[in-house]
N, C-alpha and C positions, 0 to 999 in steps of 0.2 A: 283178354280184351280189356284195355283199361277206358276207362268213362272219363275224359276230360273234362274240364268246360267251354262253353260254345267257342271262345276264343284260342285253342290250342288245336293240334293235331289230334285226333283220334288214332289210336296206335295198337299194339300189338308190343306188352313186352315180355324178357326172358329173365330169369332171376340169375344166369350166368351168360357167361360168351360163349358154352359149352352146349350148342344144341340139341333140344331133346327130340330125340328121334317121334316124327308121327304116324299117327294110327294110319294102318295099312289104307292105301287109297280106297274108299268104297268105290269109285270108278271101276276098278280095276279088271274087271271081269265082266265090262258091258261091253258086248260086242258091237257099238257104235262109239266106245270111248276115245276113237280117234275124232270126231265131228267137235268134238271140246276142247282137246289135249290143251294144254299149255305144255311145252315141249322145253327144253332146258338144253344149249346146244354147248358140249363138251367140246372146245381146241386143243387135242390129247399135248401138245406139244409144249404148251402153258397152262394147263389147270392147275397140278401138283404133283410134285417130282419126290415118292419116294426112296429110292436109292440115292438120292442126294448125288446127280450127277449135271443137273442143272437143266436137264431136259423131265417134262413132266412125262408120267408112263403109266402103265393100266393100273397098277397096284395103288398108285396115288386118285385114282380117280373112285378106287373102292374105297379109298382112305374117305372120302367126301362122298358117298352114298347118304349116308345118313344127314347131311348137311341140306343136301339135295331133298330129300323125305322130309325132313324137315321146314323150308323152305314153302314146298306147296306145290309142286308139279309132278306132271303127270306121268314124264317121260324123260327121258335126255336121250338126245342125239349125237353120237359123235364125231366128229372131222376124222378123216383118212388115217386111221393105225394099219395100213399094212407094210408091211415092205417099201423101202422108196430111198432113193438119194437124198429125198427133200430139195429138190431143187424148186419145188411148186408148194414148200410147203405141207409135201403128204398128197397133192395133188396129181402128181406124179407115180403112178401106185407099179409095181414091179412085180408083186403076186396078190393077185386079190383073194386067194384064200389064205390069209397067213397072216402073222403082226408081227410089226417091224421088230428085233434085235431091240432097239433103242426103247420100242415101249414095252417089251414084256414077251409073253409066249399065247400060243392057245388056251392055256391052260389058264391063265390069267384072264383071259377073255369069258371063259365058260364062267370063270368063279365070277367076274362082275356081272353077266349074264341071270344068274343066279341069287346073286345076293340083292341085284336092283329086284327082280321080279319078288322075293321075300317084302322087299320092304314098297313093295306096289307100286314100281315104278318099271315102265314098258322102255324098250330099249331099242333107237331105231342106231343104222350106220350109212356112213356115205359108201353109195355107191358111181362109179365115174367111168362111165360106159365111152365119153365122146376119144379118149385118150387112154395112151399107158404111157409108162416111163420109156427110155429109150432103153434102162438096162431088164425090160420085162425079157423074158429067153424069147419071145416069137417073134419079138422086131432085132435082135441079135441076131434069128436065123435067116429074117428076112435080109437083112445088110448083106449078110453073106451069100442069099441066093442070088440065083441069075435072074432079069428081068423078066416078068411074065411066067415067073414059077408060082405054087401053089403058096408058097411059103409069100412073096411079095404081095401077093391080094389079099392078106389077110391087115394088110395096111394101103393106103393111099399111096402108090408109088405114078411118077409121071416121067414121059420123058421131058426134056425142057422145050422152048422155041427159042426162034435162031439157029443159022447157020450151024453151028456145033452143040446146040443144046445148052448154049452158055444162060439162056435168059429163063425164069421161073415158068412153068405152065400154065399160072393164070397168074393177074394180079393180086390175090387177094392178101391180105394184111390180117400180120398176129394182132389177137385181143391185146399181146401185151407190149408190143409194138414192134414195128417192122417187117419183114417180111413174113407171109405163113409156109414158105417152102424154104427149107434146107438142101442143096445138092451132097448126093452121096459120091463116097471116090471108090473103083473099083479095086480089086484086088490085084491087078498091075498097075494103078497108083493113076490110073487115066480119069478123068471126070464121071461121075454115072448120071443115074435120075435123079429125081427131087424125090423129096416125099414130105407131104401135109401135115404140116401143125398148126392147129387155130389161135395156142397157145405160145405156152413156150417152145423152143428149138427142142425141148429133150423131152416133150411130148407128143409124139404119133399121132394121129387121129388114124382109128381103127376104119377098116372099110366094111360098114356094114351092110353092103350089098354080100359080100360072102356070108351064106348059109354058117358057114364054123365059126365065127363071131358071135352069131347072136345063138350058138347050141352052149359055146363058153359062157356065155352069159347066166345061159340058164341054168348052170350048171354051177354057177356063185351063189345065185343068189339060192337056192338049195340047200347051195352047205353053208351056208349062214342062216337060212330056215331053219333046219336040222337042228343048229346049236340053241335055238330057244331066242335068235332075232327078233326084234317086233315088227319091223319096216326098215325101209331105207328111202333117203332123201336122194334125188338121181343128180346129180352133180350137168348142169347144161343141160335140163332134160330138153333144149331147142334145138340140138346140135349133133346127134347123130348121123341123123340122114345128109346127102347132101345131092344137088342137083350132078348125075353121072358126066354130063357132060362140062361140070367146071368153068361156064363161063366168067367170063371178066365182071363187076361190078364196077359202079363210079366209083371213080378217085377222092378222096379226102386230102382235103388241100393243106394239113397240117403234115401227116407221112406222106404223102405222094403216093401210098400205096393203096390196095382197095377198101372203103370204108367201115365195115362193116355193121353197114345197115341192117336193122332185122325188119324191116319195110316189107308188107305183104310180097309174096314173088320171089324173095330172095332164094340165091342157091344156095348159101349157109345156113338158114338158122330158119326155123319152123317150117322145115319142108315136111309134103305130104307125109314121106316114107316114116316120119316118126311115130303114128299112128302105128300103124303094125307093130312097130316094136313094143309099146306100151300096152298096148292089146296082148299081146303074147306074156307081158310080164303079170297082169292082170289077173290072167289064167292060173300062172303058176302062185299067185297069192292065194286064188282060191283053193288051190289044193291041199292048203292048210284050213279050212275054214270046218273041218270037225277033228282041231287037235284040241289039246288044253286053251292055248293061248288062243284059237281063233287063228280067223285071216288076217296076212300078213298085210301091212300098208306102206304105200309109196307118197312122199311128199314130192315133186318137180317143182326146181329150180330154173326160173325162165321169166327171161324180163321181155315180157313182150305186148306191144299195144296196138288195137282198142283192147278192152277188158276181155271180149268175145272168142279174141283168140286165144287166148289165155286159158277160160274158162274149158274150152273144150279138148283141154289136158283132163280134164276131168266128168268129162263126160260119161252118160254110163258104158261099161268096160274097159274105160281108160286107167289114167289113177286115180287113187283116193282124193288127194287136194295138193295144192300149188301156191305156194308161198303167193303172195299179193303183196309185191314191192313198191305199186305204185304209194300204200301207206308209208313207206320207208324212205320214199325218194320225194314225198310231200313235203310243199314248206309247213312252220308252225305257222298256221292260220286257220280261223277260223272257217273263212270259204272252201279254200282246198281242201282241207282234212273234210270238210262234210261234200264235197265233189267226189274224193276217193269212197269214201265209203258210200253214199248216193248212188255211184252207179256200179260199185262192188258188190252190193249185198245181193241185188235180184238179178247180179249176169250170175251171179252162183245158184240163185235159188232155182233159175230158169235148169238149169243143166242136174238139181237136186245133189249140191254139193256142199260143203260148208266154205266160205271164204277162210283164210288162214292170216292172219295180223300177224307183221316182222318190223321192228324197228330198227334192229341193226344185226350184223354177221360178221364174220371172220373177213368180209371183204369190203368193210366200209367204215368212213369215222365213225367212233363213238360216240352216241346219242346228247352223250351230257358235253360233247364238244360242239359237233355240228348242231345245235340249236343254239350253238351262245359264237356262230356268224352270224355275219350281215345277212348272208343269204345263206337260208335253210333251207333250200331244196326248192322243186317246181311247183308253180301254181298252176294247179290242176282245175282252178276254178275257169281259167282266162282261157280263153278259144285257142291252139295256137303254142302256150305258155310251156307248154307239156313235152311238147313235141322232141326227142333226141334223146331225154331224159331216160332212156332204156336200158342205162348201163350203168351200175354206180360209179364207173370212174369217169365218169360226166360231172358229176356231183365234188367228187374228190378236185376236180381238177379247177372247179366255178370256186371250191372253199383254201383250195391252194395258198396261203402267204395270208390270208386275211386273219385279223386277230381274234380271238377270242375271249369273251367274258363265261368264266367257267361257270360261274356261281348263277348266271343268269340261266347257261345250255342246261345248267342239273336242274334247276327249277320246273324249265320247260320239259326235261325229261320224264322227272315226276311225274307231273300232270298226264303229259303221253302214254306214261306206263297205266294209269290210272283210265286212260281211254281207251286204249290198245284191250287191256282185260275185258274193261264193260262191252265191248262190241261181240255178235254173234260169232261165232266162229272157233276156228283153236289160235292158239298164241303162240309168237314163240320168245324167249330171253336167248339170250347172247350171254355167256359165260363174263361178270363182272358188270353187267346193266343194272344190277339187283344190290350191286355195291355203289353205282352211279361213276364208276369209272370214266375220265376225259380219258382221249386221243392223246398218247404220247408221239408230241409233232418235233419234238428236237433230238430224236434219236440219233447219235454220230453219222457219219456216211459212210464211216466204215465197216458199220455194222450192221447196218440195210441189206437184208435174205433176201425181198421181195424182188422175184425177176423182174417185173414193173421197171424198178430202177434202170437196170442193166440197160432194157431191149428200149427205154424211152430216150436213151441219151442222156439218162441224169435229168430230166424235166420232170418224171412224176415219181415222188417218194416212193410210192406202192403203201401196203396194207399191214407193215409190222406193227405202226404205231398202235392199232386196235388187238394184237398179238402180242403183247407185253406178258406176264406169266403173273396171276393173280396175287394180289397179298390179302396174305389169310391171316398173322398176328405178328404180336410183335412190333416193335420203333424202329428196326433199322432193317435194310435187305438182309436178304431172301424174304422178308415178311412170311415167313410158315411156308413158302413156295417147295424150298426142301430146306436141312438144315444147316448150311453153312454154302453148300458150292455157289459158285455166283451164278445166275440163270441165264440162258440163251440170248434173250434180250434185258437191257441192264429197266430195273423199275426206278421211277422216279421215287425223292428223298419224302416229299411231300402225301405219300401214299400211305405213310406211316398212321393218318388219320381215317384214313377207308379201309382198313382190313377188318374181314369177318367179322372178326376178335371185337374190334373197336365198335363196331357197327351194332353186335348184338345186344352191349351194354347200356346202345342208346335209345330208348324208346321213339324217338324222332328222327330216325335214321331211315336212310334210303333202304337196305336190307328189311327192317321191322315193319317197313310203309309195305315191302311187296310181301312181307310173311301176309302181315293183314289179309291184304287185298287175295290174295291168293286161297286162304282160309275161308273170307267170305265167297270167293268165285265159286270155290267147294260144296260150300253149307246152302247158298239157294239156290233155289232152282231156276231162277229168274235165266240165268248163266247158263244155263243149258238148254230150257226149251223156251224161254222169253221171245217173242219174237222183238223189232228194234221200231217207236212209235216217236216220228220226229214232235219237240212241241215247239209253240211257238217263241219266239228269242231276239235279242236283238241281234243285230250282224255281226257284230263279235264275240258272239255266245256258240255254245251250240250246247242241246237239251235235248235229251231223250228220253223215253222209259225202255224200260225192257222186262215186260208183262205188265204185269197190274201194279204193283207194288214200289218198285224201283226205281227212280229217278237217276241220271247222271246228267254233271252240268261242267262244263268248260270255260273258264273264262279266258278270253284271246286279250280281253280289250283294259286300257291304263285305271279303270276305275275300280273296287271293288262292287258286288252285285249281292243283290237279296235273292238267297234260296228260298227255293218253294216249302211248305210247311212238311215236317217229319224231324223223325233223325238221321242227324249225319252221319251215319255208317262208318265213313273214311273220307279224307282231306289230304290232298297230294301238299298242301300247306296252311300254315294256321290261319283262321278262320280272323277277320278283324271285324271285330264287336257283332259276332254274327254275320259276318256278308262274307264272298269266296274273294280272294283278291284276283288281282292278273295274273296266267298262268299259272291258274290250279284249275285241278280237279274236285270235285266231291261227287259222292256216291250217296245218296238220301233215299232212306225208306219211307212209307207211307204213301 
């Protein structure tokens, strides 16, 4: 910890770029250590590519354990290593017990399994119940079966309407646009059924009214128990279940096709029947609950409003906790960000859960981009203001063409990252937020993976820009990504200043700001059992404690402000002549 003076950043620095591995998490072995986590989410496909083949893979992600330990978290999560075309990005999964050719083997897996838990870091994985790929063998043998075989129910199969079957079974529309039904062709070459993808065309939705769906299920998440897994994040945990009877929804008057509202009622997304399912996985976590490691934990993935519905993903015998995107999808302001968290903290408390703070993911601009728009997301203070806001590519599409001022979004990102920790709950980083990574928005169009593009008609980029493949050292690409091959998506020239390498030498560096912060989140306990005590502010402040001890202060607004009496712990930016400027953070004891 270095002691600056009141006018500078208080920092955290390293006497190399060469991180020194830290002492094993004391967390690590409390069997409520998930209710705190700060979680660390691995995008296997961009972390780090050892074999130097331009794709990252599991060996490169044990190359970066100790970076990871280093750094100050609890856990990492990782995006989809199994088997896949990648048509979805890994989303698209082909065998869920297995790791893809491209990222390594089992055995690769056990050893980072092993090597994280040495160095006190819990290891959760995606799991993606609502789909498979289309090359998984069971939707292979369902193409081939006949209608109404055993093998066809194990997916969404329909016959069409109209006359000949020419028209889809229901209206309903892909998330990633256009229609959610493909027709199949039979094996005399005549038209067949349709069958359900919410997603993309070459992901299925599994039918999980069939009993054999959800015994597979249980039978993954086992053999990833088995290996010394810690949890899994459920990929659409709103989206399994779905109304049998498949009605129509309103039309969206941008596709023509059905909108996909998650609006109370709906026959897509937060229907009853999902309960059962979670309920049953619930079960099998506790069947781990006198190994070594303890019981397993599930985090769901599910954008869904008011907070209530939300919350009761986590209810008792549901899951552990549920990403809270409405913080993610908040503008920077001062009323909203305390609206989210205002009525966040006690729908959790009510249901005796921890809320879970996300600034950004594998599927949304980068944090130090989208705050340096015009418009930063929804006000969630305004009646009204919120409303549609359910899906980040609402968000992507409101920030679409507008320009950006980096230097101000990394500002505000600081600061966020600097609120995001102080608040109750677990956290989670996004692979390169900790570097203050922008949105790469000028990627070629010929290099755009993301099915987005494809199924929208060229209207919405999609999500590779936040899937760029990290720079770790070095002035010119690969930046340490691997050594020499050029990587999957091309990194900007200017990124030569935010690698690792670069960042660890700076004491004032976005990286050093979250070692801090993450050290101190560690060392008090304010951070774990603190509960959050608003004080009083002016409207573009926001000021909390968290226990007796701890002060945290925001500033939204163009003046700087006088902190309350103590030390300043930490400062998302330097302090001028003692007061917090606009868009900072500070963390103040006493």
């Amino acid at each position: 910890m270095c002691a600056h003076a009141a006018e500078t950043l208080v920092c955290v620095t390293h006497a190399s770029s060469t991180p020194q591995v830290a002492a094993k998490n004391p967390h690590f072995d409390d069997p409520d250590w998930w209710r705190t986590a700060v979680v660390y989410q691995v995008y296997p496909r961009s972390f780090a590519d050892a074999d130097n083949d331009g794709t990252g893979d599991v060996q490169g992600i044990i190359s970066k354990l100790p970076y990871l330990a280093d750094l100050g978290v609890d856990a990492l999560w990782i995006s989809p290593w199994y088997p896949s075309p990648l048509l979805d990005g890994g989303y698209d999964v082909a065998d869920y017990r297995d790791i893809s050719p491209r990222f390594g083997t089992l055995a690769d897996a056990d050893e980072l399994i092993e090597k994280a838990h040495a160095l006190g870091l819990r290891v959760f994985i995606d799991l993606v119940p609502n789909h498979s790929s289309w090359d998984h063998p069971w939707f292979r043998r369902a193409l081939a079966a006949e209608p109404g075989s055993s093998d066809r129910d194990l997916y969404i199969f329909r016959d069409g309407r109209g006359e000949d079957g020419e028209l889809p079974p229901n209206n309903w529309g892909s998330v990633f646009g256009g229609p959610a039904w493909t027709r199949t062709t039979n094996a005399d070459g005549t038209p067949g059924q349709w069958y359900l993808h919410m997603f993309d065309i070459s992901q299925p939705d599994w039918n999980w009214e069939n009993p054999a769906v959800a015994a597979m299920f249980d039978d993954v998440l086992r053999f990833w128990f088995d290996r010394g897994v810690d949890g899994f994040r459920i990929d659409v945990a709103d989206s399994m279940a779905k109304d049998p009877a498949l009605p129509d929804v309103a039309l969206s008057p941008v596709t023509g096709h059905g909108n996909n509202d998650k609006a109370p009622g709906s026959p897509q997304w937060d229907h009853p029947g999902v309960e059962a399912i979670q309920r049953r996985w619930r079960a099998i976590a506790r069947e781990y609950a006198d190994t070594a490691l303890g019981e397993r934990v599930f985090v769901a993935e599910a954008y869904l409003d008011p907070i209530e519905r939300l919350t009761r993903y986590v209810s008792t015998d549901r899951l552990h906790s549920t990403f809270n995107f409405d913080a993610l999808l908040s503008e920077w302001s001062a009323a909203s960000q305390r609206a989210v968290i205002g009525k966040s903290l006690p729908a959790h408390v009510e249901v005796g859960a921890p809320a879970t703070w996300v600034l950004g993911n594998h599927d949304t601009n980068r944090v130090a981009t989208r705050y340096g728009k015009p418009v930063t997301g929804a006000n969630f203070a305004a009646a009204g203001d919120a409303e549609g806001w359910d899906d980040p590519a609402e968000l992507a599409v409101a920030m679409h063409g507008e320009p950006t001022d980096v230097a101000l979004g990394r500002r505000r990102a600081r600061a966020a990252a600097l609120l995001e920790l102080a608040l109750p709950g677990g956290a989670y980083v996004y692979q390169g937020e900790e570097l203050g990574l922008p949105e790469v928005e000028d990627l070629p169009e010929d290099l755009l993976d993301d099915p987005t593009w494809e199924r929208s008609g060229h209207r919405v980029r999609g999500r590779d820009g936040c899937r760029v493949p990290l720079p770790w050292s070095g002035d010119t690409a690969p930046f340490g990504f691997g050594t020499d091959a050029a990587p999957w998506l091309p990194q900007p020239a200017e990124w030569a200043e935010l690698t690792a390498e670069a960042q660890a030498a700076d004491p004032d560096s976005t990286l050093n700001l979250y070692r801090a912060a993450l050290k101190l989140r560690r060392e008090r306990p304010e951070f774990r059992h603190g509960d959050l005590f608003w004080l009083d502010s002016a409207d573009d402040v926001l000021a909390f404690r968290r226990g007796d001890e701890l002060t945290v202060v925001v500033n939204f607004g163009a003046d700087p402000i006088d902190l309350p009496d103590g030390e300043v712990l930490l400062a998302s930016a330097p302090l001028e002549d003692g007061r917090l400027p606009q868009d900072a953070t500070a963390w103040i004891a006493g």
